[in-house]
N, C-alpha and C positions, 0 to 999 in steps of 0.2 A: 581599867576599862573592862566592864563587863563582856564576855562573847554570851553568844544565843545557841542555849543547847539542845536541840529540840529531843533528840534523845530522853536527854534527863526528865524534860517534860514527859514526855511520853513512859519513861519506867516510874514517875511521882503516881502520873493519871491510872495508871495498870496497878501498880499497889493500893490506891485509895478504892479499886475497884476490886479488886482482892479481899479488899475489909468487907466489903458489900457482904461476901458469897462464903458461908463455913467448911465449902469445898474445896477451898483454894486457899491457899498461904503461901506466903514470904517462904523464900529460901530459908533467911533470917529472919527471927522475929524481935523483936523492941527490944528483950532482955539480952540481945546479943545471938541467941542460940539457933540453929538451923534447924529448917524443919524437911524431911526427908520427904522427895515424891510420891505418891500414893497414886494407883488406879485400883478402881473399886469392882468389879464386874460381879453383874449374878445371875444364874442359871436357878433351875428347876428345882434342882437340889441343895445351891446356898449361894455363898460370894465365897469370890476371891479377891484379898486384899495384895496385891504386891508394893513392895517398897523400896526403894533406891538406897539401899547401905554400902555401896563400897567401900572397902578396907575397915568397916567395923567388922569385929568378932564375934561370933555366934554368943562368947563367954558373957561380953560386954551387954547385948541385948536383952531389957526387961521384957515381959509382956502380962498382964494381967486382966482380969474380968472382975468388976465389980460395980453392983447393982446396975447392971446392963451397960455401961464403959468401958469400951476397951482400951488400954492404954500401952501404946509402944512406945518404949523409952528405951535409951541407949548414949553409948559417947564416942566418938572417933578420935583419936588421939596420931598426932602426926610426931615424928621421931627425927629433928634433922640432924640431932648428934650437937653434944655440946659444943664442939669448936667450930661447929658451921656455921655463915655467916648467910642469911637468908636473902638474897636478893629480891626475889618475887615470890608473893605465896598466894595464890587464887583459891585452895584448895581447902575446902570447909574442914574445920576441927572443931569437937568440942561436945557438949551435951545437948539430945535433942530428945520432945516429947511431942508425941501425937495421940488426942484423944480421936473415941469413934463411939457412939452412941448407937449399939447395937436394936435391931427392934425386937418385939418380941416373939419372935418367931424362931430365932437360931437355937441350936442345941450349941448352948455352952459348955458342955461337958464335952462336947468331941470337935473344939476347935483344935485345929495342928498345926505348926509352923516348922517352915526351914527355911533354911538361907544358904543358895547356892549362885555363884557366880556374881555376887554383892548385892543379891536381888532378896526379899525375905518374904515371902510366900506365905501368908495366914489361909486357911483354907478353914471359912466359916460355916457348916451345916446348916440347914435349917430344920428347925426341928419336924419330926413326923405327925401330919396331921391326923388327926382324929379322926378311924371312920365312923362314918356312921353305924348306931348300933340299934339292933333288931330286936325291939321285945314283944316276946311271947305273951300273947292275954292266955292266963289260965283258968 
């Protein structure tokens, strides 16, 4: 006998509605792998990326720039000891990538990141605009 899950509806409808929008992703995504929170804010002077890493290590975390892609990548790895016997495990492990298609505006040379409190802080510039320049007729 089948039960009626309306739940489950409801987290199918909210994922296929997640595919819609490239701001939003699956905790997991298809290949198994988790993809970590992201809020994006930006001010006058750039963004800031934060991201939800608890218990990954600073060592563990990738981050790179290229041709305007920024790419955090990283792995979590959970330890219960070989003779443990796992009753419940909720707790994401394992390898995760998030792309970010920078515009062109930021100063890629003075992007900075840390990671404090399992939180990872990209702190994106935007690069300095051009002022206007005054020429002399001589």
């Amino acid at each position: 006998m089948n039960s009626y899950l309306p739940f489950a509806l409801f987290n199918d409808l909210q994922r296929d509605v997640n595919r819609l929008f490239d701001n939003r992703v699956e905790p997991y995504s298809s290949s198994g792998r988790w993809a970590p929170a992201v809020d994006i804010v930006e001010s006058d002077n750039g963004y800031l990326l934060t991201m939800d890493v608890p218990g990954v290590s600073r060592e563990s975390i990738d981050i790179t720039i290229d041709s305007g892609v920024l790419t955090v990548s990283g792995e979590r790895k959970v330890d219960h000891g070989e003779e443990a016997k796992v009753a419940i495990n909720e707790r994401w492990q394992g390898q995760f990538v998030r792309r970010f298609n920078l515009p062109d505006t930021v100063d890629e040379e003075q992007v900075a990141a840390k990671v404090e409190n399992g939180v990872l802080a990209l702190h994106i510039p935007k690069a300095a605009a051009a002022a206007p320049r005054k020429i002399t007729v001589q």
